[in-house]
C-alpha positions as CSV (number, residue, x, y, z in Angstrom):
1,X,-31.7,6.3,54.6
2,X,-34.2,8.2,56.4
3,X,-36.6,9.0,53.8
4,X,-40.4,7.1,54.6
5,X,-40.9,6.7,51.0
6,X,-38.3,4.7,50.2
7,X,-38.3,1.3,51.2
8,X,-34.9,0.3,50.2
9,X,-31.2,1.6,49.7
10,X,-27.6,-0.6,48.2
11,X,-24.9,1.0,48.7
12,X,-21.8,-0.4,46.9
13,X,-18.9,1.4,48.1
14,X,-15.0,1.3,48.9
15,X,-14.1,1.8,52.3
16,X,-13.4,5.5,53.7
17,X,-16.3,7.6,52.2
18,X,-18.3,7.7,55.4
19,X,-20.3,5.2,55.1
20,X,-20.5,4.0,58.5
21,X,-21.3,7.4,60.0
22,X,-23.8,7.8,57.5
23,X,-25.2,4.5,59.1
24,X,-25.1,5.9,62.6
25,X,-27.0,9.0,61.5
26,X,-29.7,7.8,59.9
27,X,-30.2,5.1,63.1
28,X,-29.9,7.7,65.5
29,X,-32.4,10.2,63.7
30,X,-35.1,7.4,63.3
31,X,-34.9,6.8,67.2
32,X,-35.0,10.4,68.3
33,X,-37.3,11.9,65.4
34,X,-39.4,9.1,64.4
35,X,-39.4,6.6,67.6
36,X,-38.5,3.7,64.9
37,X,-37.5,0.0,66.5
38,X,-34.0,-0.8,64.3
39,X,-32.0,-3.7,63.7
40,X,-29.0,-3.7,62.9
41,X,-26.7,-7.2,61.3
42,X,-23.0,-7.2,60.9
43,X,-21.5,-10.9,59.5
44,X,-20.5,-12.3,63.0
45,X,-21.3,-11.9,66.5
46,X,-17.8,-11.0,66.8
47,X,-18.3,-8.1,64.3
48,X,-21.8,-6.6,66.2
49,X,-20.1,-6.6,69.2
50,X,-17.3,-4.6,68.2
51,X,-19.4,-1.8,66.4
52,X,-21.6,-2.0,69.7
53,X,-17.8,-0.9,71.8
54,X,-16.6,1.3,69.3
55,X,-19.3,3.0,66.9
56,X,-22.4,3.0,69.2
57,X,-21.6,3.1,72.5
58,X,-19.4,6.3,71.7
59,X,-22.3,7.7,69.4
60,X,-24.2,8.0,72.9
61,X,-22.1,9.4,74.5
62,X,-20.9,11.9,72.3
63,X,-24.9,12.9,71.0
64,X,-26.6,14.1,74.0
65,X,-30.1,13.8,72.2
66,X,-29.6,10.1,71.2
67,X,-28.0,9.4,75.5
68,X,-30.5,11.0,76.8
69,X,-33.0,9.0,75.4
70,X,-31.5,6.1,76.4
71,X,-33.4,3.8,79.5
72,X,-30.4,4.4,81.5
73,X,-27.5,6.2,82.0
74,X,-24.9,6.2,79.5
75,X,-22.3,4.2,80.3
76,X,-24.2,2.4,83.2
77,X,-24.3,-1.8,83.3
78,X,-27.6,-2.4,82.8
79,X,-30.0,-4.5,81.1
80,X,-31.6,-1.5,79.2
81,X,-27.7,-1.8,77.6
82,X,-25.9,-4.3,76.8
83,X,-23.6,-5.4,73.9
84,X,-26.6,-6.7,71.5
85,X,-29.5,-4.5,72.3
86,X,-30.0,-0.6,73.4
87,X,-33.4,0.2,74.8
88,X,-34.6,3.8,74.9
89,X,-37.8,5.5,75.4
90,X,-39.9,4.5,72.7
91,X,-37.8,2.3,70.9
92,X,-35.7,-0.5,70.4
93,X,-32.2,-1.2,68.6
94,X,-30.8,-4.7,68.3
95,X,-27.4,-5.5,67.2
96,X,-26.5,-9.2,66.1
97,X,-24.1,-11.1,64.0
98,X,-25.7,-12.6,60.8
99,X,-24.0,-16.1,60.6
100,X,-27.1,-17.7,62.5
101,X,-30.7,-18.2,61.4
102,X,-31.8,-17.2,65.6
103,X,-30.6,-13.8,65.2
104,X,-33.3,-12.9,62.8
105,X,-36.1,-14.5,65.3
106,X,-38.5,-12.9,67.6
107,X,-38.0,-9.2,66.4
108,X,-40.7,-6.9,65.1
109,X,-38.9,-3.9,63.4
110,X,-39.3,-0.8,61.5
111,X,-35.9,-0.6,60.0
112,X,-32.9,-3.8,59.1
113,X,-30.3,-2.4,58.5
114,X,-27.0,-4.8,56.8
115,X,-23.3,-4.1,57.5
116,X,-21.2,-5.1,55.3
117,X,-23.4,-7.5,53.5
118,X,-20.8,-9.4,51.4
119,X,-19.5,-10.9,54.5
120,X,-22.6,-13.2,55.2
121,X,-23.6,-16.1,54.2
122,X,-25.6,-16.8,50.3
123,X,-27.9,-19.1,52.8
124,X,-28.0,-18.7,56.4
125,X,-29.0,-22.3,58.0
126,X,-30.9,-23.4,54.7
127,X,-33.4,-20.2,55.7
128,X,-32.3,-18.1,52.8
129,X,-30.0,-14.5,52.5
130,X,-29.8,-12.0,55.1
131,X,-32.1,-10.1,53.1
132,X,-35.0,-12.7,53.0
133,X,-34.5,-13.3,57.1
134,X,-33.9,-9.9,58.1
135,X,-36.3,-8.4,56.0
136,X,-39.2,-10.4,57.1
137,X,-39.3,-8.4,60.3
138,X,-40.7,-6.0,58.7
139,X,-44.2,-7.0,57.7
140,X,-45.6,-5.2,60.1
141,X,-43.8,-1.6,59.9
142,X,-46.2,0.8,58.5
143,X,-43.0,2.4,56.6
144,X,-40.2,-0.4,56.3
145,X,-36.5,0.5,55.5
146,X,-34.1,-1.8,54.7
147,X,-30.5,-0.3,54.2
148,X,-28.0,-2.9,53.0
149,X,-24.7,-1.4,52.4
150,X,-21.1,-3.4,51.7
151,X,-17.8,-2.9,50.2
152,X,-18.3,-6.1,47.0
153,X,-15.9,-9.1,47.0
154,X,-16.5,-12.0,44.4
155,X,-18.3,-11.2,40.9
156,X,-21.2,-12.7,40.5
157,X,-21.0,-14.1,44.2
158,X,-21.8,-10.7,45.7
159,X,-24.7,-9.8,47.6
160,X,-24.4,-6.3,47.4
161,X,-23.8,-6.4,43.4
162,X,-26.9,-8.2,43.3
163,X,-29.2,-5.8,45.3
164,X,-27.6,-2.4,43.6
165,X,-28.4,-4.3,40.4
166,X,-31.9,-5.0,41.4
167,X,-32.8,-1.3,42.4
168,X,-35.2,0.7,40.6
169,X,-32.2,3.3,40.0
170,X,-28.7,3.2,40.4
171,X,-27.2,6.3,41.4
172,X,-23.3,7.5,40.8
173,X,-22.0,11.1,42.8
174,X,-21.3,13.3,39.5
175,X,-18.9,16.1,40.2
176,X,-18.5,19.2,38.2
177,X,-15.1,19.5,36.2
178,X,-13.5,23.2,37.5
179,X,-12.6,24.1,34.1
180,X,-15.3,23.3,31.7
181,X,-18.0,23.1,34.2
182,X,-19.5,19.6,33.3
183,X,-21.4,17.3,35.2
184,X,-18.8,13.9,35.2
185,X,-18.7,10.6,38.2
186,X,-15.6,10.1,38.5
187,X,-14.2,7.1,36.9
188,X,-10.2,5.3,37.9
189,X,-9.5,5.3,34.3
190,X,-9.1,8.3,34.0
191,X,-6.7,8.9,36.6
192,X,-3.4,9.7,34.4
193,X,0.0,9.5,35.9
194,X,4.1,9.4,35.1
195,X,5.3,5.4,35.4
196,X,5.6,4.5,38.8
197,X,5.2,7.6,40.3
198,X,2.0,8.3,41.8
199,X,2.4,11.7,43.2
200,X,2.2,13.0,39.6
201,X,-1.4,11.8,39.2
202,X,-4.3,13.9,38.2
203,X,-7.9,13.6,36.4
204,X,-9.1,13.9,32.6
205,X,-11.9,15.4,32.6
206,X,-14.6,12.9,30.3
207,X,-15.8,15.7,28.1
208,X,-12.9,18.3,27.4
209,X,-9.7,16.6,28.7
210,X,-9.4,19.3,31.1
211,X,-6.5,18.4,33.9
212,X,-7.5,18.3,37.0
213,X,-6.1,17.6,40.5
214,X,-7.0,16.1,43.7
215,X,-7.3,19.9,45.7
216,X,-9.6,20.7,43.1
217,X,-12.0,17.9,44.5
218,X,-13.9,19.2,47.6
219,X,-15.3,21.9,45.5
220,X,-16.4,19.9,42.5
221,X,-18.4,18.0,44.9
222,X,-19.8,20.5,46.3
223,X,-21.2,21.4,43.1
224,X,-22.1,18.2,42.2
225,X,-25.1,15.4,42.9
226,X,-26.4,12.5,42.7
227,X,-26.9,11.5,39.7
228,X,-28.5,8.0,37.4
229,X,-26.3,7.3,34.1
230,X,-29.4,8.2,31.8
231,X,-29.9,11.8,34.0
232,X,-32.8,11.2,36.5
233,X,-31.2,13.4,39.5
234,X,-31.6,13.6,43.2
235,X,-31.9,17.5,44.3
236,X,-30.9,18.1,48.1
237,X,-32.0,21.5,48.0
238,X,-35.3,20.3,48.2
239,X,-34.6,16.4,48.6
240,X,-36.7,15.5,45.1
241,X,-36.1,13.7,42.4
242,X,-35.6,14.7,38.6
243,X,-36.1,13.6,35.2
244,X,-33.5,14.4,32.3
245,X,-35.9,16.8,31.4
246,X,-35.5,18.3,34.9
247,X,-39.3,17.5,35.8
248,X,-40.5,16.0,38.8
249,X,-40.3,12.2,39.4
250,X,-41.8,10.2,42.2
251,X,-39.2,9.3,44.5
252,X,-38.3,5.3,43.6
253,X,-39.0,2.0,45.8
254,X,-35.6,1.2,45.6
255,X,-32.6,3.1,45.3
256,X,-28.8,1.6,44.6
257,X,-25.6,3.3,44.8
258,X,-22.1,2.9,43.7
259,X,-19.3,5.2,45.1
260,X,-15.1,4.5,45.5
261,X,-12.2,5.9,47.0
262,X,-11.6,8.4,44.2
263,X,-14.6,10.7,46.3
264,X,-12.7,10.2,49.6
265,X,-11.8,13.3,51.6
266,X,-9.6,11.2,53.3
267,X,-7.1,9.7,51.1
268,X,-5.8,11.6,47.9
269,X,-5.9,9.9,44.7
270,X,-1.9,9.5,45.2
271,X,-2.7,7.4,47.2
272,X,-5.2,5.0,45.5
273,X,-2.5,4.7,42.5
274,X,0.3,4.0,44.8
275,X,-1.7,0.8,45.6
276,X,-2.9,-0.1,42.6
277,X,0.9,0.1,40.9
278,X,1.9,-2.0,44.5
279,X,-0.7,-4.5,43.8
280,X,-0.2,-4.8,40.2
281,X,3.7,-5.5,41.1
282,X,2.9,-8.8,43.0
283,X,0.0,-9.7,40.4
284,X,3.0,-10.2,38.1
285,X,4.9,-12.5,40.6
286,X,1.1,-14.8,41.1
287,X,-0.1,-12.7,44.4
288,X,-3.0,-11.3,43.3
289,X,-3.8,-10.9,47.0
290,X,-3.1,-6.9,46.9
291,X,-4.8,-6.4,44.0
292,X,-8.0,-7.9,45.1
293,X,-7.9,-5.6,48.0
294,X,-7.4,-2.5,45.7
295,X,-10.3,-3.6,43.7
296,X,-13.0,-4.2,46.4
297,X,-11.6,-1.9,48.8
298,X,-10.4,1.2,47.2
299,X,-12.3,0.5,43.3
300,X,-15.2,-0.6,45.3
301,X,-15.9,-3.3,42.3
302,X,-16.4,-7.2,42.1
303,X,-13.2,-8.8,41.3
304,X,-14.3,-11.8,38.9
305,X,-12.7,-15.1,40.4
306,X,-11.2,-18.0,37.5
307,X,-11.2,-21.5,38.3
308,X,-7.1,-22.9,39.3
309,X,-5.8,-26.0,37.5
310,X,-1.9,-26.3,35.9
311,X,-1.2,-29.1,33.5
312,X,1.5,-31.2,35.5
313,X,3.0,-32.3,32.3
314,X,3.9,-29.2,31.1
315,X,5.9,-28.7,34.0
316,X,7.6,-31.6,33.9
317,X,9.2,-31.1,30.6
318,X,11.3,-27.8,32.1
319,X,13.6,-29.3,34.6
320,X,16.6,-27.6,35.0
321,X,20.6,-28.6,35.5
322,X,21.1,-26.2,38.7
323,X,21.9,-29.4,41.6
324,X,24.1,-31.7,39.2
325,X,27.2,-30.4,40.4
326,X,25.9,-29.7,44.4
327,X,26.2,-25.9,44.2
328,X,23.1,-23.8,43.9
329,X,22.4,-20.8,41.9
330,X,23.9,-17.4,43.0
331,X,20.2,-15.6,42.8
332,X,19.3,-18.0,45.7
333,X,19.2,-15.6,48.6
334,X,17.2,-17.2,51.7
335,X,15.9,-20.9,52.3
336,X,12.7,-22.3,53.5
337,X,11.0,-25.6,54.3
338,X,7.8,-26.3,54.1
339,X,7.0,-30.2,55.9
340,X,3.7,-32.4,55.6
341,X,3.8,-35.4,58.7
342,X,1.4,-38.2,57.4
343,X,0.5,-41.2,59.2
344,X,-1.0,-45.1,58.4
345,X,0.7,-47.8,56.9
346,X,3.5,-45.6,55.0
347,X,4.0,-43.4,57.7
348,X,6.7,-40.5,56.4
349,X,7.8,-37.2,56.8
350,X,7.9,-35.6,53.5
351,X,9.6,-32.0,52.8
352,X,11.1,-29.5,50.4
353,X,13.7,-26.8,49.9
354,X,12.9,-24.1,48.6
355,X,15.2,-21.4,47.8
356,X,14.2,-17.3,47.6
357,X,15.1,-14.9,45.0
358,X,14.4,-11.5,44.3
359,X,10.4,-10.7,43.3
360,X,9.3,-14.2,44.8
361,X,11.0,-16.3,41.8
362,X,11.9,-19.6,43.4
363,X,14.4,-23.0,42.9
364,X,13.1,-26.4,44.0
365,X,16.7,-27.0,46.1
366,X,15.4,-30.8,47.2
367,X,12.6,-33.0,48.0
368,X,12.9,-35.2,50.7
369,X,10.9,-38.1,52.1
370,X,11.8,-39.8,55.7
371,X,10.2,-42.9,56.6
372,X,8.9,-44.2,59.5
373,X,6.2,-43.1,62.2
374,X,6.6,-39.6,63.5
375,X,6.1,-41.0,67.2
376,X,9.9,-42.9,66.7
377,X,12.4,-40.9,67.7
378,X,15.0,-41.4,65.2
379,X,12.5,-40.6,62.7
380,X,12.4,-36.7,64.0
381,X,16.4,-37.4,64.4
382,X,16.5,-37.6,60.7
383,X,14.3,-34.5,60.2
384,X,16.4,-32.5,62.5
385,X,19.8,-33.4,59.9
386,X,17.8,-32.4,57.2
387,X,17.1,-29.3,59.1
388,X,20.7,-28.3,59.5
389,X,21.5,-28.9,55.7
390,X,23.8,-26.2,54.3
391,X,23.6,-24.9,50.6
392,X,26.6,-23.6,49.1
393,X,26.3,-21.3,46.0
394,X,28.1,-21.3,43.1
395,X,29.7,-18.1,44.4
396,X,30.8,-20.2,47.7
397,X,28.4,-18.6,50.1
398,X,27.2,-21.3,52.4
399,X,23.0,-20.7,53.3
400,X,21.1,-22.9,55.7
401,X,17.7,-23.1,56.5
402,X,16.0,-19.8,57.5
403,X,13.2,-20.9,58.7
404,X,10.5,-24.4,58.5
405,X,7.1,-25.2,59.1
406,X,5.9,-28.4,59.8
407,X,2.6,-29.4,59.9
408,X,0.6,-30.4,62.6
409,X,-2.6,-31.7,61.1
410,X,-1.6,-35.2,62.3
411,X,0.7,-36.1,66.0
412,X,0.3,-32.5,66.3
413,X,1.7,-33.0,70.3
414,X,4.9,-34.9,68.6
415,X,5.4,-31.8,66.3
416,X,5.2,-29.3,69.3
417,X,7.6,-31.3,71.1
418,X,9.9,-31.4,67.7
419,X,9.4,-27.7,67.2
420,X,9.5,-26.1,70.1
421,X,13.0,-26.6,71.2
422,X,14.0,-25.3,67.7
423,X,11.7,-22.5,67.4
424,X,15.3,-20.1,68.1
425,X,16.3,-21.6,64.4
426,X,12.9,-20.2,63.6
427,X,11.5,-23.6,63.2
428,X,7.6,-23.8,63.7
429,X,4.5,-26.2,63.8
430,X,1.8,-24.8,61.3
431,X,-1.5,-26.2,60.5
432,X,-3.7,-24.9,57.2
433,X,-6.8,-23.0,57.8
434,X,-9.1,-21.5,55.4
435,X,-9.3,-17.8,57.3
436,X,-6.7,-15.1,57.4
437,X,-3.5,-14.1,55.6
438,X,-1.0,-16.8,54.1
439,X,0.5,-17.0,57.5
440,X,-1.2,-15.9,60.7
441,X,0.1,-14.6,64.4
442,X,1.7,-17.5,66.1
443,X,0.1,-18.9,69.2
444,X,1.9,-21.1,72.0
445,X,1.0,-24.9,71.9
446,X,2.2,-28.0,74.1
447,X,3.9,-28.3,77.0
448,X,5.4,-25.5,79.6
449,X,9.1,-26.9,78.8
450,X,8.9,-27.7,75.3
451,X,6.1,-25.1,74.4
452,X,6.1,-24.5,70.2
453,X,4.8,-21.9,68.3
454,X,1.7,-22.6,66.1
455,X,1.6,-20.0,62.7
456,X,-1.6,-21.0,60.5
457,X,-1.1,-20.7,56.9
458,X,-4.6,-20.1,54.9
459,X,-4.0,-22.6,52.2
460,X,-6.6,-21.9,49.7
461,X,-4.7,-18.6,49.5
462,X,-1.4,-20.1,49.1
463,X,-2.8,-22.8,46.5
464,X,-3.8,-19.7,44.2
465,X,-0.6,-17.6,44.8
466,X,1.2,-21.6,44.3
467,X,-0.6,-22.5,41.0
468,X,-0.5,-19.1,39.9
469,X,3.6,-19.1,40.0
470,X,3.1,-22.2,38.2
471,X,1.7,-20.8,35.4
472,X,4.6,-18.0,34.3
473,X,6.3,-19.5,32.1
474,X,9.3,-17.4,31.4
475,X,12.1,-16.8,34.0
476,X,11.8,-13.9,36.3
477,X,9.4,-12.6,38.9
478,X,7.2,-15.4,40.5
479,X,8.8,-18.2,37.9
480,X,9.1,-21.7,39.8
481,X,12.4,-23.3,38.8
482,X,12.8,-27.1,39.5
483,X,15.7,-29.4,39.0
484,X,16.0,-32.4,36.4
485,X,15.9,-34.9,38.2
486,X,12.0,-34.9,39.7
487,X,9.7,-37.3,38.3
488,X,6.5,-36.7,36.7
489,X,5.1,-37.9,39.8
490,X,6.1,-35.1,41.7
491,X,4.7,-32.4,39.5
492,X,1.3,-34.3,39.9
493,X,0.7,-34.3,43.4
494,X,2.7,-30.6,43.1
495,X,-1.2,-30.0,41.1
496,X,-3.0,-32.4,42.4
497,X,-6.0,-29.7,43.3
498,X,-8.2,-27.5,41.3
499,X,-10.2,-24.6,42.3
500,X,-14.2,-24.7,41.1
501,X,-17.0,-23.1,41.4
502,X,-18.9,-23.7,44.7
503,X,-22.8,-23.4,44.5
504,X,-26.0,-23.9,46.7
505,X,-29.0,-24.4,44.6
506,X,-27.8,-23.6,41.3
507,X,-26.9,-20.4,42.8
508,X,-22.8,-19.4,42.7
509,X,-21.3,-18.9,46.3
510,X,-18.2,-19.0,45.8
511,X,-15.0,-21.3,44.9
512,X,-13.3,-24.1,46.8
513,X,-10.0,-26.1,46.4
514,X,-10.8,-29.8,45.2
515,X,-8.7,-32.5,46.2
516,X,-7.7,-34.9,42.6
517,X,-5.5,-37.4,44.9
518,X,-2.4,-37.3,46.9
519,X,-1.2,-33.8,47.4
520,X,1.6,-33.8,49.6
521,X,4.0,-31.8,47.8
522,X,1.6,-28.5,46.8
523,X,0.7,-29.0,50.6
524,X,4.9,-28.6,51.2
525,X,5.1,-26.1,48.7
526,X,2.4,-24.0,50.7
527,X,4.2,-24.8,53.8
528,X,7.4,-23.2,52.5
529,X,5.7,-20.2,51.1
530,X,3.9,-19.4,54.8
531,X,7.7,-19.6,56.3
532,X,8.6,-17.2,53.6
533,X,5.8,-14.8,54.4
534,X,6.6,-15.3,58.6
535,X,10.1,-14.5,57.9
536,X,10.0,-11.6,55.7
537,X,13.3,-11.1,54.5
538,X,14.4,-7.2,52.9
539,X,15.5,-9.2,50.0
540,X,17.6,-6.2,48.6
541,X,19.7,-5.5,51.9
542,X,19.5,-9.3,51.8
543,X,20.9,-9.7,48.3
544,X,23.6,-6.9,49.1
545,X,24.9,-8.3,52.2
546,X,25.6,-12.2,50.2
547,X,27.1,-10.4,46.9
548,X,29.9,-8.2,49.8
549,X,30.2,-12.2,51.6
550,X,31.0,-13.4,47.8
551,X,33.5,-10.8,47.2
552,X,35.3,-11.5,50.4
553,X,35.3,-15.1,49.8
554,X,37.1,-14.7,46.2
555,X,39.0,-12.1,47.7
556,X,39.9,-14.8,49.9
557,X,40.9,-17.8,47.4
558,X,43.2,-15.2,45.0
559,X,44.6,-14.7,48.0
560,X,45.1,-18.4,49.0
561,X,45.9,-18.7,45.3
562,X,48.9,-16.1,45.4
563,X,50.1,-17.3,48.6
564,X,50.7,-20.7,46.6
565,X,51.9,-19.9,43.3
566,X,54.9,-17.9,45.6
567,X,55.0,-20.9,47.7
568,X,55.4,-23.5,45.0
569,X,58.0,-20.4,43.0
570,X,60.2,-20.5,46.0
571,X,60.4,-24.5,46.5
572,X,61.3,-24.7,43.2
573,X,64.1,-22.1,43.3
């Protein structure tokens, strides 16, 4: 990072391996040493402003070198220190978000660095990448750095994948096994452990098999370095680099690296399997939410995205008989509602029922449409009986509705007035965003006396974990039962969407949900899953509590039973 001879440095990485501090370093030894004017780009102005508060505003303090070099006082309000720019005595460091084409203007600079890279924009503005703006302030350094560093998010999509791909070499920490004394990176593969049971893990060593375990770590990588897959080496004894032959090399132009939470002194390896086997756990109920988090985060790889679509006719041909006789299954433990308000000339509320079961396999329980305009009265009247619907299982345990979301995309002030009286039967207005988790921290809408709650539900996400469910086909966790009686028509707007590829330019950005035609009941469906998610029910104590309410209630009816058959014994003596 500080080296004048190289003019570029990817870093692919997980988080917790110290990246970050690494970053700080380097800046803070190129204003102090070398009197270098730095800028620095996290993905939103949001995101510079808080590394300004927390990473370098503390760095000044806490390096007296660095704070004393600074134009004024540490800590003082000044306009040699604000939240985007730190001015010191011979240099300059700025601090901007990367979302707009301006914050890459009117700079001259020796070094850019990029936080987090996978987080900006492909094309900023219709300027180009990051890399391409940020960069270009440069021209005029006589030794220009650019440090780009990220943990990756979508294959093929990333920037950072694309950069440590484009280096000169690509550069992996080898440690050295305890035992046999070879040079190995470590690799997640070869992490070995008992089923489900992570604190049992330990390492395979790639050449001899050798066992090894997490304590033996800090010193294999002290003895270790870094290291290209075909053997060209980086020495820090003497910061050079090697050939396989162990002869001098010039130092490259540009230098990747790949490193992952395996080489953490932070976390154990325990730890990184006790995630994975989490995340691999909901990947088999459709939320492969968790396990794209392992992967970027912890594996520090690309996770490779697949286009969405479900054949509606496929589902339409495995209806069920669980309604027919008004009782709904015993495995039904919790109900939510998920409620799409549209507008025009067939105004209608339209909702389902959706009941719970353990490892987030589902029953359709009803699909209901209200007509009329969401501004009449009555019409909410009608919503609020639905509302207060009971279930009754074929044990005799009576559910009702746990908790609803109705969306406010359309008369949202009618739906705050609907919902915020209600919102003690957990009953709240919702709106789908394309930011966040499934369902977001609730914020108060409307009016002081009739003030609703407003949860956000990121839909995209829910359309994958959705159409994801859709597609197990056997019984179990994440299976979507539905009753016989729906229509083909409701298991085509249930797929009326499909996830594509989304690209600028020929170039691959990302994916986006595309609308086929009218989609109110996956937009339900999603509805009901973000009241799931807001409600978070322990489905075992849950499950427990219903089967002792069951036993009390046939408890109950031999009773009654008894109490007759001696009753009818005695009239007839």
């Amino acid at each position: 990072m500080t080296s004048d001879d190289i003019e570029e440095v990817n870093f692919q990485k997980s988080r917790r391996v110290g990246y970050t501090k690494c970053l700080l370093a380097a800046t803070a030894s190129s204003i102090v040493q070398k009197n270098r004017n730095i800028a620095i780009w996290q993905p939103t102005d949001g995101d510079a402003k808080d590394f300004v508060t927390d990473e370098v505003d503390t760095m000044l303090r806490d390096v007296p070198l660095l704070g004393e070099k600074l134009k004024c006082p540490v800590g003082m309000k000044s306009k040699f220190s604000t939240l985007d720019k730190k001015v010191f005595h011979g240099a300059i460091l700025d601090i901007k978000g990367g979302k707009s084409a301006r914050n890459y203007r009117r700079m001259t600079k020796d070094t850019a660095i990029y936080d987090e890279t996978d987080g900006f924009d492909r094309d900023i503005d219709n300027e180009g990448s990051c890399f391409e703006l940020g960069d270009g302030r440069l021209d005029q350094a006589p030794f220009p750095k650019s440090i780009r560093g990220s943990t990756p998010k979508t294959k093929r999509a990333s920037l950072i994948e694309a950069a440590v791909e484009n280096s000169d070499m690509i550069f992996y920490r080898f440690v050295m096994c305890p035992h046999c004394r070879k040079l190995q990176r470590l690799e997640f593969s070869q992490l070995k452990w008992d089923e489900d049971r992570p604190e049992t893990v330990r390492y395979l060593c790639r050449h001899n098999q050798c066992e090894i375990q997490y304590r033996d770590y800090p010193a294999m990588d002290v003895a270790g370095r870094w290291q290209t897959l075909d053997g060209y080496y980086y020495s820090d004894h003497d910061d050079r680099f090697y050939g396989p032959d162990d002869n001098l090399i010039d130092k490259p132009r540009r230098i990747g690296a790949r490193i992952w939470a395996g080489y953490s002194y932070l976390r154990p390896w325990s730890y990184v399997v006790d995630k994975w086997i989490s995340a691999n756990r909901d990947a088999k109920t459709g939320n492969i939410i968790a396990l794209k988090a392992v992967i970027n985060t912890l594996l520090g790889e690309t996770f490779e995205e697949q286009g969405e679509t479900v054949n509606h006719t496929s589902l339409s041909q495995r209806g069920e008989v669980y309604l027919a006789d008004g009782f709904v299954p015993n495995e039904v433990l919790v109900v939510t509602v998920g409620a799409d308000v549209q507008g025009g000339v067939n105004s209608r509320i339209e909702m389902e029922f959706v009941g719970h079961g353990i490892e987030h396999e589902t029953w359709s329980l009803g699909y209901v449409v209200i007509p009329g305009d969401a501004e009449r009265p009555e019409v909410w009247d009608h919503a609020d009986e639905e509302l207060s619907r009971r279930f009754i299982r074929e044990d005799g345990v009576s559910l009702g509705v746990s908790c609803a979301f109705i969306d406010s995309g359309y008369l949202a002030h009618e739906v705050y007035k609907f919902t915020g009286p209600r919102r003690r039967r957990n009953i709240f207005a919702t709106k789908g965003v394309n930011t966040g988790t499934i369902c977001n921290k609730g914020t108060w809408q409307g009016e002081k006396k009739r003030r609703a709650i407003l949860h956000t539900v990121n839909v995209d996400v829910a359309k994958e974990i959705v159409f994801r469910r859709l597609q197990i086909e056997e019984p179990g966790p994440g299976f979507c039962h539905f009753p016989d009686h729906y229509t083909d028509r409701h298991y085509q707007q249930l797929t009326n969407e499909e996830k594509r590829e989304k690209r600028k330019s020929g170039v691959l950005v990302g994916y986006e949900w595309i609308k086929k035609g009218p989609n109110e009941q996956l937009d339900c469906r999603g509805y009901a899953l973000g009241a799931f998610v807001r409600l978070n029910p322990n489905m075992g104590k849950l499950k427990l509590r219903l089967e002792r309410q069951a036993a009390g209630l046939s408890a109950q009816q031999d009773q009654k039973k008894k109490q007759t058959a001696i009753k009818s014994k005695w009239m007839g003596s």
